[in-house]
N, C-alpha and C positions, 0 to 999 in steps of 0.2 A: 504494500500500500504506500502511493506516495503522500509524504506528510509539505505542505503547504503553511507558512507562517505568515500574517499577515504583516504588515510594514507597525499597526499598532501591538502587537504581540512581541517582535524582536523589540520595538522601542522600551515596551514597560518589561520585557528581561533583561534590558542592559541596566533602565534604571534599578529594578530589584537589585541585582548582582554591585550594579556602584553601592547603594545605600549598605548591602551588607558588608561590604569591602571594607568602606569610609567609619560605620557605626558598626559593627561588631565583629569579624573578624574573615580572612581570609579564607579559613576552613569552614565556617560558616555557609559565606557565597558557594564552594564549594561543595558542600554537602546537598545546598538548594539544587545546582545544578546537577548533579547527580540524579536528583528525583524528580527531576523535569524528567533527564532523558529516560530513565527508567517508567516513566507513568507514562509519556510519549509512547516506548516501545509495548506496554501493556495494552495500549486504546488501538495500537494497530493490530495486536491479536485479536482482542476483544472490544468490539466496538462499541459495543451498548457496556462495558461496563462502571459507567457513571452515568448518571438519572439526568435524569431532562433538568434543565435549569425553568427558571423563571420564562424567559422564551422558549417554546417549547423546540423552536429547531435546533437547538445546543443542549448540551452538556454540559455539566459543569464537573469537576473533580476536584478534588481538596492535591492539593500540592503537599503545604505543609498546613500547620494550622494556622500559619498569618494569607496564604496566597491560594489559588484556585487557577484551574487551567477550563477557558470557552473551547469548546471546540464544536463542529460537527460534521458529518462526513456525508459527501455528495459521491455517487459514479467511484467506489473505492479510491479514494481520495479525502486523509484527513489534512480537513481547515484548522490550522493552530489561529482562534477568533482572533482571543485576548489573554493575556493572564490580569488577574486584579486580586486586591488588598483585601481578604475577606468584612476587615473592619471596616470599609469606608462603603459608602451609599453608591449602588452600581444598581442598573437595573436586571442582573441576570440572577 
């Protein structure tokens, strides 16, 4: 399955990965990234396995417990939406 990121999804992983870099720590960033790419590679297996979001065409997935990964999948083809801040007001 090819995976697709939108231009809004790579911007708020860069910024994720600055803020844990700058405020907490190297291995930190590192460890988020890790569990991108590893929940990345699980949604390509399994595609339904994170529940419809608030818009029913996505999905949403817990990253960790501060972040969440949108995604949804047309024509075997996943769309990486967005990732976003679970604490802050998003409409997904």
């Amino acid at each position: 399955m090819e995976v697709v990121w939108s231009e809004e999804s790579l911007r708020n992983y860069y910024r994720t990965i600055d803020y844990l870099i700058l405020e907490w720590d190297v291995s930190i960033a590192i460890q988020f990234d890790k569990n991108l790419i590893d929940l990345v590679e699980r949604v390509r297996t399994f595609e339904e396995i994170c529940p419809k979001s608030k818009l029913l065409q996505y999905h949403k997935c817990p990253i960790d417990k501060n972040n969440s990964l949108i995604y949804k999948i047309i024509n075997n083809t996943l769309f990486i939406v967005t990732i976003i801040d679970n604490r802050s007001n998003h409409s997904y």
